[in-house]
N, C-alpha and C positions, 0 to 999 in steps of 0.2 A: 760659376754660372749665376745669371743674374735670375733670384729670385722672386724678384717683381714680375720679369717678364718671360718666364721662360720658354715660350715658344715663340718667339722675335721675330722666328724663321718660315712661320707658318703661311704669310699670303704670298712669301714666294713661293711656297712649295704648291701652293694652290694653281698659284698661275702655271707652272713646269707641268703640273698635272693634267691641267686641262689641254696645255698647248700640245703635251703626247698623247692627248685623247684623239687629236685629229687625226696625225698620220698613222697612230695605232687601227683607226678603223678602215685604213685603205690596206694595211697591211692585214688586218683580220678579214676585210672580203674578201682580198685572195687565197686565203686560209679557207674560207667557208666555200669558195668554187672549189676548191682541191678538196674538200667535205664531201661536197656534192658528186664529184667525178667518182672519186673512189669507193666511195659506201652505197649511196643512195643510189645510183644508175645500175648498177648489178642487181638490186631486186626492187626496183620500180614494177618488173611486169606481173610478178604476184602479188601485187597490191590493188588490181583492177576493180577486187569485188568491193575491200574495205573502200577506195575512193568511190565506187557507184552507191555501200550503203551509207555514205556520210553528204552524200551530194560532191561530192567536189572537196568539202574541207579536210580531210584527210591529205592529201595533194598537198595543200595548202600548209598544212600544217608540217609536212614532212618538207618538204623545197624551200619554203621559206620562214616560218617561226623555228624553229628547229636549227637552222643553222645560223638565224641570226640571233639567236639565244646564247649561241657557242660561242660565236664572234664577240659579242661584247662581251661578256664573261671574262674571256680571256686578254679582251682590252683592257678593260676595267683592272685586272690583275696587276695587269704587269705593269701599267702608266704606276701604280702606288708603288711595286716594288722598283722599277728604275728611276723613281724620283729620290726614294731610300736610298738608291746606294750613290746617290751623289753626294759626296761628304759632308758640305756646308750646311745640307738641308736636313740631315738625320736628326736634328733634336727638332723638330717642325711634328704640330700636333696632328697627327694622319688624318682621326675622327673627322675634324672639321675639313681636312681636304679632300676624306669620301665623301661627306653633307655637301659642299659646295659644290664638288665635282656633279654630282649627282644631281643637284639643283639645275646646274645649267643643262647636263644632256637631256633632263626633264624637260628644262624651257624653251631649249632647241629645237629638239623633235616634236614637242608637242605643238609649235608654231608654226615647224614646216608642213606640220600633218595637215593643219587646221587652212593655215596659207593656201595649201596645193588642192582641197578639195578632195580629198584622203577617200579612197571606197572601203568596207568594213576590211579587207583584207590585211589591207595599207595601214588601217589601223591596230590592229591586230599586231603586225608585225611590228608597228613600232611601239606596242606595250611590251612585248616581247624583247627589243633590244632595251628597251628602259629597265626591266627586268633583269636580266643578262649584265649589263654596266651594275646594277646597284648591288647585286652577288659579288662582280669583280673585286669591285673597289671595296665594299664590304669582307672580304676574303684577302685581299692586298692589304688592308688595315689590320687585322688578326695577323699576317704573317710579321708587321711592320712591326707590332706589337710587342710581340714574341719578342723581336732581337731590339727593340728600343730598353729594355727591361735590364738585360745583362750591361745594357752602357751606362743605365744613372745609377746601375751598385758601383760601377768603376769609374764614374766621375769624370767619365769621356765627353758627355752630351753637354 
């Protein structure tokens, strides 16, 4: 391996990153409806008093920062570990493709937020999915970690 540069491999793996951050998040909303259906709808109606002494945010918090916490979370995972198991890309420095990853869905959602005229709700939610991704791919980095470790003793990477 070349010592000068040895993550060579790193802004593609950046790019592979971010481009399954897209349809990762269509694949985690329907994740986080099927959230909704199954857990949350069974005891929404013992929740009447907590939603009336919170105003409303209770509600709010439970339908939607709550599931889209999970949602990214679990985007953010997996985009780091299915760009890992594509072979070409494994010796690619993860760190800076959680930073960047991270950077953009920062710079995205905080554009769209700001763009669209966001009410406190809408905001909320989307510090929550900024939250949620930065866990992800922070937690996708750790596991990449973990097995990036066992390849440069064996002189695979």
């Amino acid at each position: 391996m070349n010592q000068r540069m040895p993550h060579k491999r790193t802004p593609l793996a950046i790019l592979v990153v971010f481009l399954l951050i897209i349809p990762g998040v269509w694949i985690g909303r329907i994740l986080a409806v099927v959230f909704i259906l199954l857990f949350l709808t069974q005891f929404s109606a013992g929740w009447l008093f907590f939603d009336l002494a919170t105003a409303g945010w209770f509600d709010i918090v439970l339908w939607l920062i709550i599931p889209d916490a999970i949602l990214m979370l679990i985007v953010g995972f997996l985009t780091i570990r299915v760009t890992f198991a594509i072979k070409s890309l494994q010796a690619a420095n993860y760190a800076v493709c959680a930073y960047a990853a991270t950077a953009a869905v920062v710079a995205c959602r905080a554009g769209l937020l700001v763009l669209a005229g966001a009410t406190a709700e809408e905001m909320i939610e989307g510090v929550a999915a900024i939250v949620g991704v930065m866990g992800g791919l922070y937690a996708g980095y750790r596991y990449v970690r973990s097995r990036q470790a066992p390849l440069a003793a064996t002189h695979l990477v």
